[in-house]
C-alpha positions in Angstrom: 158.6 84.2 69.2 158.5 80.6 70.6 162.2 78.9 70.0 162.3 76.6 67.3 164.0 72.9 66.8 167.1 73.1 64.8 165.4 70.8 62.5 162.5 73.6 62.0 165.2 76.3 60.9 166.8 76.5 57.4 170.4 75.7 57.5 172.7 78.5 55.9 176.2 77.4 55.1 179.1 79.1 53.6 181.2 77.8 50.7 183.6 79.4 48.3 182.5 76.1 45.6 180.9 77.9 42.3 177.4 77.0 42.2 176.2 74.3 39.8 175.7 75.6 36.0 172.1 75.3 36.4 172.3 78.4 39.2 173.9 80.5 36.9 175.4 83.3 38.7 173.5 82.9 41.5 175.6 83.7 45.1 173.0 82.0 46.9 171.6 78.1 46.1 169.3 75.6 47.6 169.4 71.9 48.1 167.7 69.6 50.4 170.2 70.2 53.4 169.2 74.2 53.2 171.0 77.2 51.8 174.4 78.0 51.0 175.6 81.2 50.0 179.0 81.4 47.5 181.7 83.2 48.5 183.4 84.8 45.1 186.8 86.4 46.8 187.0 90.1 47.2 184.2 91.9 49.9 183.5 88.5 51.2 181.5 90.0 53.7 179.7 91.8 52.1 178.9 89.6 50.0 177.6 87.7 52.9 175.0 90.4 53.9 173.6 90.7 51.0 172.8 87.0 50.5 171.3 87.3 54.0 169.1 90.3 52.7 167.7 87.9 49.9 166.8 85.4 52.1 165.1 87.4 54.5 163.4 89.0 51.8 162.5 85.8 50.4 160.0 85.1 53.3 162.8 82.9 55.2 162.6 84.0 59.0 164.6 81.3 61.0 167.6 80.2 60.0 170.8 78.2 61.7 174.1 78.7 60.3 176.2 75.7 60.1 179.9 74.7 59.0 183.1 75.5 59.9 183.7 78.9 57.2 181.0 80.9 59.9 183.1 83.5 62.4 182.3 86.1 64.5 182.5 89.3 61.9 180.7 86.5 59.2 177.7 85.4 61.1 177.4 89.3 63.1 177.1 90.8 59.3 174.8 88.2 58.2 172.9 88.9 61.3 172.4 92.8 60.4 171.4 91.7 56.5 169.0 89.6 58.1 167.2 91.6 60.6 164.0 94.2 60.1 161.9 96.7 61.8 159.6 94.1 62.1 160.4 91.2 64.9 159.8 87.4 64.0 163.3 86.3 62.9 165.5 83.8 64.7 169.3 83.0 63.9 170.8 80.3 65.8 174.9 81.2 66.1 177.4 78.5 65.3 181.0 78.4 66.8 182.4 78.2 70.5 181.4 79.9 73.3 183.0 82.3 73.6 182.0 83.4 69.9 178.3 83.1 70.4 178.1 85.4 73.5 180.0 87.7 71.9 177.0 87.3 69.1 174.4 87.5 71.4 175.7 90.6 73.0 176.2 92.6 70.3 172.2 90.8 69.2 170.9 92.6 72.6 172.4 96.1 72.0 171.6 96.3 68.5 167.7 95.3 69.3 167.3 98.0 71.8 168.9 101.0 69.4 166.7 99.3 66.6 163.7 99.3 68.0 164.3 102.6 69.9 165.3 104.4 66.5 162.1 102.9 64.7 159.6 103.4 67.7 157.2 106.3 66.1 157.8 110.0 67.1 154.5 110.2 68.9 155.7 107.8 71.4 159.2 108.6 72.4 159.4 111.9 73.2 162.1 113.9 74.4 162.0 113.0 78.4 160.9 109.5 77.4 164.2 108.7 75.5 165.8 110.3 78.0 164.3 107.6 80.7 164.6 104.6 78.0 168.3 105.1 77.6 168.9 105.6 81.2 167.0 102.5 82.2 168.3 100.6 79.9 172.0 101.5 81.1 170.9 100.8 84.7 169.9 97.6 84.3 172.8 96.5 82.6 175.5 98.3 85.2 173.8 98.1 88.2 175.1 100.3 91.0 177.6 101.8 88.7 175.2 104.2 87.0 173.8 107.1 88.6 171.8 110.1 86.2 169.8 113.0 86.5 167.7 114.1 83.8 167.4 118.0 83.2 164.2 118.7 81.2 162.6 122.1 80.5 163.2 125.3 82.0 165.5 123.5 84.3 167.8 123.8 80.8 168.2 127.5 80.8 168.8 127.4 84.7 172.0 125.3 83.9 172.3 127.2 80.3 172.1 124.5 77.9 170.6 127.2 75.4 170.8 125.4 72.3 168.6 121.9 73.5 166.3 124.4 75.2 165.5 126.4 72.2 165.7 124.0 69.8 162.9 122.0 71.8 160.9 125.3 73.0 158.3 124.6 70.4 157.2 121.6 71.1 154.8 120.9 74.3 156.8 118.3 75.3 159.8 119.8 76.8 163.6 118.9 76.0 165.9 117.5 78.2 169.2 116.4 78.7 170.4 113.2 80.0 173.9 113.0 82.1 174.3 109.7 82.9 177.6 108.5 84.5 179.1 105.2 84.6 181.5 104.6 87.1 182.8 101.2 88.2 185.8 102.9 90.1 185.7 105.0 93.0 184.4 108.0 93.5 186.6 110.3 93.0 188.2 108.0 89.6 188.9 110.3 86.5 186.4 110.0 83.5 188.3 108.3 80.7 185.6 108.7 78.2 182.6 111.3 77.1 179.9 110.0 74.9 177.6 112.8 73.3 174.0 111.8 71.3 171.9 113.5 69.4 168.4 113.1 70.0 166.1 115.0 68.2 163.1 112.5 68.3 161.3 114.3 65.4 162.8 116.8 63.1 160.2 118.8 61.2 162.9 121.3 60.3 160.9 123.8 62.1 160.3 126.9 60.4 162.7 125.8 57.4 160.4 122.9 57.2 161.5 119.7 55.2 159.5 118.6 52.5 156.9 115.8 53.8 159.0 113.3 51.8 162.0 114.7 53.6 160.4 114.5 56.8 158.9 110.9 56.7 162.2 109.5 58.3 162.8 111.8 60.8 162.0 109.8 63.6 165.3 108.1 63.2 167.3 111.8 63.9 167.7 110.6 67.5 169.9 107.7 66.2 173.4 109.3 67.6 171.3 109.2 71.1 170.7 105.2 70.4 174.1 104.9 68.7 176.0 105.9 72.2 173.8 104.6 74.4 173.8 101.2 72.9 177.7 101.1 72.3 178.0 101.8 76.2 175.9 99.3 77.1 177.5 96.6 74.6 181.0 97.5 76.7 179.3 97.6 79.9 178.1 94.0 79.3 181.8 93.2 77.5 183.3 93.9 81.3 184.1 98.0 80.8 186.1 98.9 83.6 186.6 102.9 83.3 184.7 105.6 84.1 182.4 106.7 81.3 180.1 109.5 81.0 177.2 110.2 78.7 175.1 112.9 77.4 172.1 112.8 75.2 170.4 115.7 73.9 167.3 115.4 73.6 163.9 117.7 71.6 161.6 117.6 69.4 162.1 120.3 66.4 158.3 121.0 65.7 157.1 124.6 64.6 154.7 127.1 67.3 153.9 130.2 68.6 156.9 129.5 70.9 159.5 127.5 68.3 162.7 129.5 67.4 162.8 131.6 64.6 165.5 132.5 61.9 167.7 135.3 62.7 167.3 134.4 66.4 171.2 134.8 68.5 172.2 131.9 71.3 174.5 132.7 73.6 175.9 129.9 74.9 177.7 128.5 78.3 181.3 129.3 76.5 180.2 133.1 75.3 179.8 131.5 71.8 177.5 133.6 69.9 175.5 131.7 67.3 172.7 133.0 64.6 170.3 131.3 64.0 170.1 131.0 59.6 168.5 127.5 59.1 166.1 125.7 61.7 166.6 122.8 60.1 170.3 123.2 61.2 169.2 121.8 65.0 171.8 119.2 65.5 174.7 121.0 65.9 172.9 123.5 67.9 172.1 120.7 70.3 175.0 118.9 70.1 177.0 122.2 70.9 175.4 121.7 74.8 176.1 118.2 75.2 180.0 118.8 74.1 180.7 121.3 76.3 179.2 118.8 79.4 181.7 116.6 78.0 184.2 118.7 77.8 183.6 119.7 81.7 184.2 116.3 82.8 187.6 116.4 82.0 187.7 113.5 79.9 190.6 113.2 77.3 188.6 111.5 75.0 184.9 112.3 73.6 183.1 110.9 71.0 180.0 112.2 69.8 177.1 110.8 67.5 174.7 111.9 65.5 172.7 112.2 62.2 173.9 115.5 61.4 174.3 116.2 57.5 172.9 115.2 54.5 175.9 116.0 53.0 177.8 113.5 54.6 175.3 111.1 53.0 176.1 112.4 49.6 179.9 112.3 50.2 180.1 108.3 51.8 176.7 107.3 50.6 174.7 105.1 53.1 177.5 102.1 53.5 179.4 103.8 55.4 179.7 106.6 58.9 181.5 109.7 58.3 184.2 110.9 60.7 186.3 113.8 61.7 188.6 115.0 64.3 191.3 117.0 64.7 194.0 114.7 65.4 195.2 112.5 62.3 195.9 109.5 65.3 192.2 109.0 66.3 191.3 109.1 62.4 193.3 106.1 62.3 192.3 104.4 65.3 188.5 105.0 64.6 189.3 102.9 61.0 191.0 100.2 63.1 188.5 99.4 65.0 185.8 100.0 62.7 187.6 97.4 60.4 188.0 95.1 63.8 184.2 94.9 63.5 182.7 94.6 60.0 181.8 98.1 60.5 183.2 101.3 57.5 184.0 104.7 58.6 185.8 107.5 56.4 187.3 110.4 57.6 186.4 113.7 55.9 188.3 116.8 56.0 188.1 119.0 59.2 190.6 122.1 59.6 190.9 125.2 61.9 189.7 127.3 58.8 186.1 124.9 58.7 185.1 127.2 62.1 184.6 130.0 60.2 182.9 129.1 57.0 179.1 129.6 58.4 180.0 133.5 59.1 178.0 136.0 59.9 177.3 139.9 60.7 175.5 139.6 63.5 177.7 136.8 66.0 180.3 134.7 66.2 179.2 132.1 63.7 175.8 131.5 62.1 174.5 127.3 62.7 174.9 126.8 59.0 174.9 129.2 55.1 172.3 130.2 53.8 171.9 128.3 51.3 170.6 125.0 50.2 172.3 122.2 51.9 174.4 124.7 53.5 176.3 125.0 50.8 179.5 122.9 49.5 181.4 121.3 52.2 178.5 121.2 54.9 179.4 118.1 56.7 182.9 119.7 57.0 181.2 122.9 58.3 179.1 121.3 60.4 182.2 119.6 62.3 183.5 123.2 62.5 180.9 124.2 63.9 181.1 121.6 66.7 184.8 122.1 66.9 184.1 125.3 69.2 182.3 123.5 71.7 185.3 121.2 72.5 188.1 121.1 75.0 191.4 121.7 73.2 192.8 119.1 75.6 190.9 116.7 74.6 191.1 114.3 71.6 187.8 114.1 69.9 186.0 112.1 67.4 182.8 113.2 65.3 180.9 110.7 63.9 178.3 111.8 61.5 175.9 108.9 60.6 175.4 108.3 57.2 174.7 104.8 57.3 172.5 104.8 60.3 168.6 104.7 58.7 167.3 103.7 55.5 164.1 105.4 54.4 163.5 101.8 52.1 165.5 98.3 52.2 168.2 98.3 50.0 171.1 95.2 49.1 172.3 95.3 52.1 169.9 96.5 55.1 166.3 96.0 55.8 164.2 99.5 55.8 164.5 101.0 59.4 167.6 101.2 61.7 170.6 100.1 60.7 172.5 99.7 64.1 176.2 100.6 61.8 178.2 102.9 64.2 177.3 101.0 67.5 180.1 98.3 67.7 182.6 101.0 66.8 182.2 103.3 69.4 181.8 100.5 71.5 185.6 99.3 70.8 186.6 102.9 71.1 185.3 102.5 74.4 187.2 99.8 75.2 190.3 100.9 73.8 
């Protein structure tokens, strides 16, 4: 949209005044200079995202925030309250600097995994998100990124089984994207692996969702955006370590060709897996993309995705579940998720959660059969996953309950949510 005059935007302030008796309890007011929104103590934050919520929902698209209670974490929170799937907002930043570059770089990264995670199904395919992600990166690190994209048969050449047959029944092939960051020599250790989820449509496949289940499911490639756009918000934030990423990428539609229940995998590691819920396709993606990581050597890998409903029941959609095996990188993931006005919780995840999708026919089933996957899924999905990854490595699963909402709520517009990004982006950093 064309830029503005400051004198054309609504001026938001912040003030911990009550309002006057004639607002009642209203948090936010109006006067002649703009709005201000009334901080009551406690969750000032989030406090502050909802107010931006009403306002946007209000009709009020450009705003500048003014006064001297506006920092970085205040004005980035009001920023997510206030944005949509649909473009034609404008926030102009307040503070030094310094604090408004920040702003605007954590703005850039957060518009490119928004719009990617709301762009419809029919347009970004497998490959294509693949390419976007990949260009994307490029652009921002230059001759420091190098990729290859494996799409296809090319899969089961290299034995990524589970991307390949979750993404056999679609006519636009799967792929996998390696993409390596490297602003070190050649030869430099990888410090970090990043793993996505990308499943661009999820149709369940043959245990299909409900159509009211499946009206979201464009957004199941938002671990794939979540990664992607954390790298490239500490690419732009001066990264220098070596950082690889992998994003596995299909569409789970149903064909002559899709996979069927009862179906085994045999995986790179000898993993055995049955096949007892189609609709059980992350982990059986994901289980490709950790053991790349694992194979770079990396001591530290983080993976994304929108795996479980569960974990949606058990944090609700405020907050990112997470799990790992080591109590440390619980701890660190909650520092630096409170760093940045972001919530994680950390959910159970023992030796014993690897064998709680048994079964008679291979090593594990992908899921129970039962609806859900029965009590304790998320926790059985991470055990799942657990398989897949190096024992010398530390690792971080980060199931993404807060990253989509099917309608606009209190605090987020309907659409993308962006909450995971500026985490794993600190993580990152270290």
């Amino acid at each position: 949209m064309s830029e503005l005059k400051v004198t054309e935007l609504m001026k938001v302030q912040l003030t911990k005044e009550a309002p006057a008796a004639h607002w009642g309890k209203a948090d936010v007011t109006y006067t002649t200079d703009g709005a201000q929104i009334h901080l009551a103590g406690g969750d000032e934050l989030r406090q502050i995202q909802m107010a931006a919520r009403k306002l946007r929902s209000q009709g009020i698209s450009c705003v500048v925030l003014a006064g001297q209670l506006w920092d970085l974490n205040s004005q980035w929170v009001f920023a997510q309250g206030f944005a949509t799937a649909k473009t034609g907002y404008q926030i102009h930043w307040c503070g030094d600097e310094a604090v408004q570059a920040e702003l605007q770089r954590r703005l850039d990264v957060a518009t490119f995994a928004r719009q990617l995670i709301n762009d419809t199904p029919e347009n970004l395919s497998p490959v294509k998100l693949a390419q976007q992600a990949a260009k994307w990166l490029a652009e921002i690190g230059g001759d420091k990124v190098s990729y290859r994209i494996i799409e296809g048969e090319a899969l089961l050449e290299e034995q990524w089984i589970g991307i390949h047959a979750v993404g056999r029944g679609s006519e636009r092939p799967p792929a996998m994207l390696e993409l390596d960051f490297n602003p070190l020599a050649a030869d430099a250790p990888v410090s970090v692996a990043l793993v996505g989820k990308g499943i661009t449509f999820d149709s369940g496949g043959y245990s299909i969702k409900a159509s009211e289940g499946m009206l979201g499911m464009k957004c199941d490639m938002g671990g794939a955006a979540t990664v992607t756009a954390a790298l490239g918000l500490a690419i732009k934030s001066g990264l220098n370590k070596r950082v690889k990423l992998f994003l596995c990428c299909a569409e789970n539609l149903i064909s002559g060709r899709a996979y069927k229940l009862g179906d085994i995998l045999t995986y790179k590691n000898g993993v055995t897996v049955e096949v007892v819920n189609t609709d059980a396709e992350g982990r059986l993606v994901l289980a490709d993309g950790l053991q790349a990581a694992s194979a770079t050597g990396a001591p530290f890998i983080i993976d994304a995705a929108t795996l479980t409903g569960a974990a949606v029941m058990a944090v609700g959609s405020n907050y990112n579940a997470i799990f790992s095996p080591q109590t440390d990188v619980l701890q660190l993931a909650q520092q630096k998720a409170t760093s940045v006005a972001e919530r994680v919780w950390p959910l159970p995840l023992d030796p014993w959660h690897k064998e709680m999708c048994p079964s008679a026919y291979a090593d594990t089933a992908n899921s129970r059969a039962m609806k859900g996957g029965g009590a304790g899924g998320a926790s059985n999905a991470a055990g799942f996953l657990w398989r897949f990854v190096s024992p010398e490595a530390k690792w971080l699963h980060v199931d993404l309950a807060g990253a989509f909402e099917d309608s606009a709520s209190a605090m987020w517009g309907a659409g993308a949510t962006t909450h995971g990004v500026l985490t794993i982006s600190e993580l990152i950093k270290g």
